[in-house]
C-alpha positions in Angstrom: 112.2 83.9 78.8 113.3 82.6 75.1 115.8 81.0 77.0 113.7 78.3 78.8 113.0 75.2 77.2 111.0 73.1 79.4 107.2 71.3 79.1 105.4 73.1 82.2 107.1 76.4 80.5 105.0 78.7 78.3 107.5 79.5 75.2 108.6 82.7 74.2 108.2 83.4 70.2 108.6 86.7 69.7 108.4 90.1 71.0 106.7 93.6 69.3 108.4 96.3 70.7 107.7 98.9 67.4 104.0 99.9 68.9 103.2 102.4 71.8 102.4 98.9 74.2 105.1 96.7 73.8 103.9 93.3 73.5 105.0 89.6 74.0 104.1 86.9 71.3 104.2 83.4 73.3 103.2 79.6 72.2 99.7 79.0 71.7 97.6 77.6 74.6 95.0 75.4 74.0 92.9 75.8 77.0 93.5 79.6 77.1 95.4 80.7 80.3 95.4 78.5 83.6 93.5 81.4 85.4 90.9 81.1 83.1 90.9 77.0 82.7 90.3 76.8 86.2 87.0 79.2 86.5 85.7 77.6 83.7 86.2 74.0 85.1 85.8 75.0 88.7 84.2 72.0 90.6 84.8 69.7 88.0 88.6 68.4 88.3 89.8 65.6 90.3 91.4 65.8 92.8 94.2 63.9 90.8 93.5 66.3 87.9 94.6 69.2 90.5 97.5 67.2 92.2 99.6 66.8 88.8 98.1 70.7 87.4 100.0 71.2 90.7 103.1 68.3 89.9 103.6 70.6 86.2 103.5 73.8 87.9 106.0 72.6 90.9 108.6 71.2 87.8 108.1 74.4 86.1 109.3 76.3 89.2 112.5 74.3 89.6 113.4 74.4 86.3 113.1 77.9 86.3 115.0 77.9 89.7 118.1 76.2 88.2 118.5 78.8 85.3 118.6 80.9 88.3 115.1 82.5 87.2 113.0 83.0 90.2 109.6 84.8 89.6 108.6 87.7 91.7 105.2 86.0 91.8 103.3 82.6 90.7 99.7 83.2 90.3 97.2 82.3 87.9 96.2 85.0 86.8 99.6 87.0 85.8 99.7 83.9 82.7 97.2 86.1 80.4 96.3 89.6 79.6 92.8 90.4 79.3 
């Protein structure tokens, strides 16, 4: 994951592994994680705000496809831990 250096990407900073949970330090998000962005908005995007959410995520997926990354899932959720 530090590897990837791409916009629709969530970057890697650091990682704490000296503690009994071992635990992944990433760039800040803004507008918390998508999962959560969308319930709070839900009913209230566009339908162009959707389409390029949806544009980000697809160039996301084929970056991480030509570093030969493929996810075993994409959800919304798996982007935060609660």
């Amino acid at each position: 994951m530090g590897l990837f250096n791409h916009p629709n990407i969530i970057r890697l900073e650091g990682v704490v592994t000296k503690s009994q949970a071992v635990m992944t330090i990433t760039e800040f998000m803004e507008n918390g994680s998508l999962d959560l962005f969308l319930r709070q908005n839900d009913g209230q995007l566009t339908v162009i705000q959707l389409v390029g959410m949806l544009g980000g995520i697809a160039a996301g997926m084929k970056y991480l496809a030509e570093m030969n990354c493929v996810p075993r899932d994409l959800t919304a959720w798996n982007t935060h831990q609660q």
